[in-house]
C-alpha positions as CSV (number, residue, x, y, z in Angstrom):
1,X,-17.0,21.7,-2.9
2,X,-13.4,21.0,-5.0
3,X,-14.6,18.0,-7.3
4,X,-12.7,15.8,-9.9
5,X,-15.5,15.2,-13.4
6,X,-14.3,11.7,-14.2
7,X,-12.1,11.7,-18.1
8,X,-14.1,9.9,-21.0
9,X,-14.4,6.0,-21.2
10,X,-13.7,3.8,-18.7
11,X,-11.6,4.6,-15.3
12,X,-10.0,2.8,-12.5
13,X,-10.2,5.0,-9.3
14,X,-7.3,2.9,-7.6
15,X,-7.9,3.2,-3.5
16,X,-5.0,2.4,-1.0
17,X,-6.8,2.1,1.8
18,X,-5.3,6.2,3.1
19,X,-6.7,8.7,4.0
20,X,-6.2,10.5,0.5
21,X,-7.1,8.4,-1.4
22,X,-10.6,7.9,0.2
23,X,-10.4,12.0,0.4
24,X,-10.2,11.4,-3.8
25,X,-12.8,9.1,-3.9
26,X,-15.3,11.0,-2.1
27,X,-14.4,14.4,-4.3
28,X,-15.5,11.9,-7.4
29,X,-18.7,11.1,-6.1
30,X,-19.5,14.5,-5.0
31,X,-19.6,15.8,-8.9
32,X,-20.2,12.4,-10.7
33,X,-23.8,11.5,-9.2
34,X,-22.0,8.5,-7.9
35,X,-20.5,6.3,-9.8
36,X,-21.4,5.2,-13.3
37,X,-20.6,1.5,-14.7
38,X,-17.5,2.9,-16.5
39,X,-16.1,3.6,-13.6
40,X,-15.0,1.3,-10.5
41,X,-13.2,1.5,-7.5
42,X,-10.1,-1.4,-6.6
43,X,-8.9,-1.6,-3.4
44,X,-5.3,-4.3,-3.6
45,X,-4.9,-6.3,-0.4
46,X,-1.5,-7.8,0.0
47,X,-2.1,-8.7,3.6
48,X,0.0,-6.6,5.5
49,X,-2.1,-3.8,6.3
50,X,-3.0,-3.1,9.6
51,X,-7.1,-4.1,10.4
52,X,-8.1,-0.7,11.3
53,X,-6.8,-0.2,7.0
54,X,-9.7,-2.9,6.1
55,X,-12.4,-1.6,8.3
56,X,-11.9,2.0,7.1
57,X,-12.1,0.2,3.6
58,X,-15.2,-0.9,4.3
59,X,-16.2,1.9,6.1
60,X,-15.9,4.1,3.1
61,X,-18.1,2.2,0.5
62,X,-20.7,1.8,3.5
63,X,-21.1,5.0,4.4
64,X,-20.2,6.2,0.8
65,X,-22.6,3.9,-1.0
66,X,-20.4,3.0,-3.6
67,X,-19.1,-0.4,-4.6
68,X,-15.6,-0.9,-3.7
69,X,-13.8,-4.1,-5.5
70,X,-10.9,-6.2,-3.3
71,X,-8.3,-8.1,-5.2
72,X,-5.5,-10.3,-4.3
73,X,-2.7,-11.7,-5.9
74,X,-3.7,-15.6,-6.2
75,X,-1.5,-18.6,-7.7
76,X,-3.4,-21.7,-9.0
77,X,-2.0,-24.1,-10.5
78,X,1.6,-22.5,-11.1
79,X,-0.7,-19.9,-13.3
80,X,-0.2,-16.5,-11.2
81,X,-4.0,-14.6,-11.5
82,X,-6.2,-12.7,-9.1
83,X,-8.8,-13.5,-6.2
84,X,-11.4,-10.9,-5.9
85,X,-12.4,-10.9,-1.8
86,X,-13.8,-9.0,0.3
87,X,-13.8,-7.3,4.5
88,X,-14.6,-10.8,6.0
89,X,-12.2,-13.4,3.7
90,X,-9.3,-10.6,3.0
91,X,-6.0,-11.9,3.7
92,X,-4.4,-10.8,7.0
93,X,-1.7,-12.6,7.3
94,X,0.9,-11.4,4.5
95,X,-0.3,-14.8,3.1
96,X,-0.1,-13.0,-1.2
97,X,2.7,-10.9,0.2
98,X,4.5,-14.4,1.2
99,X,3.3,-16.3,-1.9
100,X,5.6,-13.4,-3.9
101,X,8.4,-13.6,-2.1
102,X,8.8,-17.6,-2.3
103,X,7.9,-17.3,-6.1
104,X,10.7,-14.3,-6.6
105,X,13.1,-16.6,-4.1
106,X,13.9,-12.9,-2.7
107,X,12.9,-9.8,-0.7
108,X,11.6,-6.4,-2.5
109,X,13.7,-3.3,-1.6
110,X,14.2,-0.3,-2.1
111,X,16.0,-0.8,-5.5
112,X,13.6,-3.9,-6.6
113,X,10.2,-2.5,-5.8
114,X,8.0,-5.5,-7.2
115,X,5.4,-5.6,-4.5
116,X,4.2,-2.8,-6.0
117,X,3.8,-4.4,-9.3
118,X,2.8,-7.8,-8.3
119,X,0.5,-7.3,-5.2
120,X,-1.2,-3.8,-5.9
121,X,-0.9,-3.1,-9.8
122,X,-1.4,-6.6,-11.6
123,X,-4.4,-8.2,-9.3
124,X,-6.4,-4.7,-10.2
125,X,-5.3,-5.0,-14.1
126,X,-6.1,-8.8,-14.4
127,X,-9.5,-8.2,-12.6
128,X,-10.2,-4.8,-14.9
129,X,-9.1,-7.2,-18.1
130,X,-11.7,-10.0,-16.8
131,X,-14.3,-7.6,-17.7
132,X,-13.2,-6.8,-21.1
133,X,-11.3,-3.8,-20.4
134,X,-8.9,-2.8,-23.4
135,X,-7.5,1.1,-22.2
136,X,-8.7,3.3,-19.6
137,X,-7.5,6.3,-17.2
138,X,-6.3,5.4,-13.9
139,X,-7.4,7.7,-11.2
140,X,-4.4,8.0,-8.5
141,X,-4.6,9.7,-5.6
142,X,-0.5,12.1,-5.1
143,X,-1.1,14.9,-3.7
144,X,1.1,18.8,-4.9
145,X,3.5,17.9,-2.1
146,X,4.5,14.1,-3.4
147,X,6.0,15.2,-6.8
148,X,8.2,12.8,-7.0
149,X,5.4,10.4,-7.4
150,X,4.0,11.7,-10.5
151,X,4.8,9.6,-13.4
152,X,2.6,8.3,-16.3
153,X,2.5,4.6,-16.9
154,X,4.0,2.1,-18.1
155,X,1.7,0.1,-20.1
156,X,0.0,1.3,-23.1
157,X,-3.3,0.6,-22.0
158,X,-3.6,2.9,-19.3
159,X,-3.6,6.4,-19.0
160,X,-2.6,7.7,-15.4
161,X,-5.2,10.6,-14.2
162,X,-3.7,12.5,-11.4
163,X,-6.5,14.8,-10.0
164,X,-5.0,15.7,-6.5
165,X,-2.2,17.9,-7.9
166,X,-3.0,20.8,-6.6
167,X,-4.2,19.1,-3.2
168,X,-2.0,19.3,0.4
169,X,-1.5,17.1,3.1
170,X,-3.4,19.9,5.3
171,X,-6.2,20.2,2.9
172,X,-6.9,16.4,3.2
173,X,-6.3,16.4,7.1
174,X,-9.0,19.5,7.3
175,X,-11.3,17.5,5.5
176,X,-11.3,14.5,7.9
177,X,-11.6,16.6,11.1
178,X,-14.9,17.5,9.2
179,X,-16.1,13.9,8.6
180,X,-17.8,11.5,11.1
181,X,-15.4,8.3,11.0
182,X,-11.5,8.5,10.0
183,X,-8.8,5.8,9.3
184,X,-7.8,4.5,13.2
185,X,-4.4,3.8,12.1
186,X,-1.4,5.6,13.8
187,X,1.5,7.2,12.3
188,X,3.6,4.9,10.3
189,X,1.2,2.0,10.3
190,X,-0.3,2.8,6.9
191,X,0.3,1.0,3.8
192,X,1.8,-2.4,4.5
193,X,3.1,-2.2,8.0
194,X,6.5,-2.9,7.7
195,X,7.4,-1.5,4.0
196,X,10.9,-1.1,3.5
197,X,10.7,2.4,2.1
198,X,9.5,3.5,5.5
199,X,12.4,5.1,8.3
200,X,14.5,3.3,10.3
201,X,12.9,4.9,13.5
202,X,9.2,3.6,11.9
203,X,10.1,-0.3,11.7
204,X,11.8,0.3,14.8
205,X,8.6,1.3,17.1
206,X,6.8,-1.6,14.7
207,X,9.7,-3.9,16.1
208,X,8.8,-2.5,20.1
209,X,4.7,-1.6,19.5
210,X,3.8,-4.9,17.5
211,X,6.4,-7.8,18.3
212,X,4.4,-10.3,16.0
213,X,4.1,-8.3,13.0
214,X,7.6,-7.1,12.7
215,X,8.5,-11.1,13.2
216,X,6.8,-11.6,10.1
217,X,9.2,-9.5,8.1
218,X,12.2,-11.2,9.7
219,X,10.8,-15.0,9.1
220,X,10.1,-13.9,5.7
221,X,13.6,-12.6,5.2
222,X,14.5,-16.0,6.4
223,X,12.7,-17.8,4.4
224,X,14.0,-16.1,0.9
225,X,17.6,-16.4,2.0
226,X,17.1,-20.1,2.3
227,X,15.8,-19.6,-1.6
228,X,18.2,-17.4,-2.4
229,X,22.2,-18.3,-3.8
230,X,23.4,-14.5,-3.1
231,X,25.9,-14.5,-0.9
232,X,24.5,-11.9,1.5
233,X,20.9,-13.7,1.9
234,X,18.1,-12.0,1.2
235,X,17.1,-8.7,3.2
236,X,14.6,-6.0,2.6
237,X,16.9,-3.3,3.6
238,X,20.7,-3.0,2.6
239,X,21.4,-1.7,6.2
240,X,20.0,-4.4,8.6
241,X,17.9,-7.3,8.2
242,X,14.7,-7.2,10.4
243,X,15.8,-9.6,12.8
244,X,18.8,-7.2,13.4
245,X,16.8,-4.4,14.1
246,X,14.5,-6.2,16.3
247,X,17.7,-7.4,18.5
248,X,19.1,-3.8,18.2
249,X,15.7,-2.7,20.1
250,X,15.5,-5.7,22.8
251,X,19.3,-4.6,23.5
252,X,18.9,-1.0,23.3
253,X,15.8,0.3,24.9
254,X,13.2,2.8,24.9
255,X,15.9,5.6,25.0
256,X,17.1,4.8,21.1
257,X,13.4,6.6,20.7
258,X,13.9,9.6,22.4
259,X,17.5,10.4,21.1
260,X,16.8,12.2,17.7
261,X,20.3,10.9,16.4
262,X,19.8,6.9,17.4
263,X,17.7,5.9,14.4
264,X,17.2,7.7,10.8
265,X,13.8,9.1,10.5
266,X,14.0,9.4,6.9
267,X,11.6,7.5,5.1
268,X,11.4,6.9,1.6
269,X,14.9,5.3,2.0
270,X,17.1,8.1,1.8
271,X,19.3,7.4,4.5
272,X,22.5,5.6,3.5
273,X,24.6,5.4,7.3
């Protein structure tokens, strides 16, 4: 069985919530015995991911035996810190996602990525620093076909450990048709279900498939441009602002799905026109 021996000192295996990341995690155990104090597993909730994403969460360090931490992004007090949660009090309703965006007064895009920073990476380094945590490796889960995603930190204190390079989409797709349970979630609801580095044609089928959710990216886009003194309000896209594209499907139809040319099915926000 392929394997990953954990570096020296202390290690942060960071899991998503995807399928390879848990596909990482399970690799570690295999060769490690487990788990040893050194090392512990983060999972960063900013609310947005879809509930099948928490139950296969939780699924993982059940079935797994291996203790899997939840953070949050928290504010108390003006003092911005970190809530550590769990399956049953996560937050579901974008509510640290929202909390970010009315302290920012603006939308993350494509260009200004700072959910990343402030919902996934600082809840899991504030919690690792609670413990006393000076400098450790980083376990992240990009696979030999993401490339583009392999780049070392930025703070001094950690050390990113990228064990998956040599690792494919298939290989990780063949090793859930072998496993009992899988992540429940279809294509392009992983991650945050709306993320604006996803295509075009995937927050358009959120827009049609789950009404509610995509209205929370348009009231949140809303809600920044009344914060916000640009002149073109706030938006998470440059091309449309949610509540355009959810009009553009009411008006359109289902036939804007079927026509290959209607929407860009790009993600990653390549597409430009």
């Amino acid at each position: 069985m392929r394997g990953y021996t954990l570096p020296a000192g202390k290690v942060q295996i960071s899991f998503s919530g995807g399928r390879t990341s848990a596909y990482m995690l399970h690799q570690i155990l295999a060769v490690n015995n487990g788990l040893p104090d050194r090392a512990k597993v983060v999972f960063s909730n900013t609310g947005r991911e879809m509930p099948e994403t928490l139950d296969f969460v939780q699924q993982c360090g059940d079935r797994w035996n291996v203790p899997i931490v939840w953070v949050e992004d928290a504010e108390r007090g003006g003092e911005v810190l970190f809530d550590v949660v769990s399956h049953n009090s996560a937050s579901r309703e974008g509510e640290p996602f929202a909390r970010l965006i009315q302290r920012k007064k603006a939308c993350p895009d494509q260009s200004k990525r700072f959910c990343t920073e402030h919902l996934k990476m600082l809840p899991a380094r504030r919690y690792l620093m609670s413990l006393g945590w000076k400098d450790w490796s980083n376990a992240v889960g990009i696979r030999a076909d993401e490339p583009h995603r392999l780049k070392p930190s930025t703070d001094k204190r950690v050390t990113r450990w990228f064990p998956l390079e040599d690792v494919t989409v298939s290989m990780v797709g063949n090793f859930w048709k072998s496993m009992p349970f899988d992540l429940r979630v279809k294509k392009g609801l992983g991650n945050c279900d709306g993320c604006f580095m996803k295509s075009e044609a995937t927050l358009a089928a959120l827009a049609r498939d789950h009404p509610k959710r995509h209205q929370w990216w348009a009231a949140q886009e809303a809600a920044a441009t009344a914060l916000t003194k640009s002149a073109g309000g706030a938006r998470f896209r440059d091309a449309f602002t949610r509540k355009e594209l959810g009009d553009m499907v009411d008006r359109q139809g289902d036939w804007i799905f079927d026509a290959e040319d209607a929407l860009c099915q790009t993600d990653h926000g390549e597409c430009t026109g």
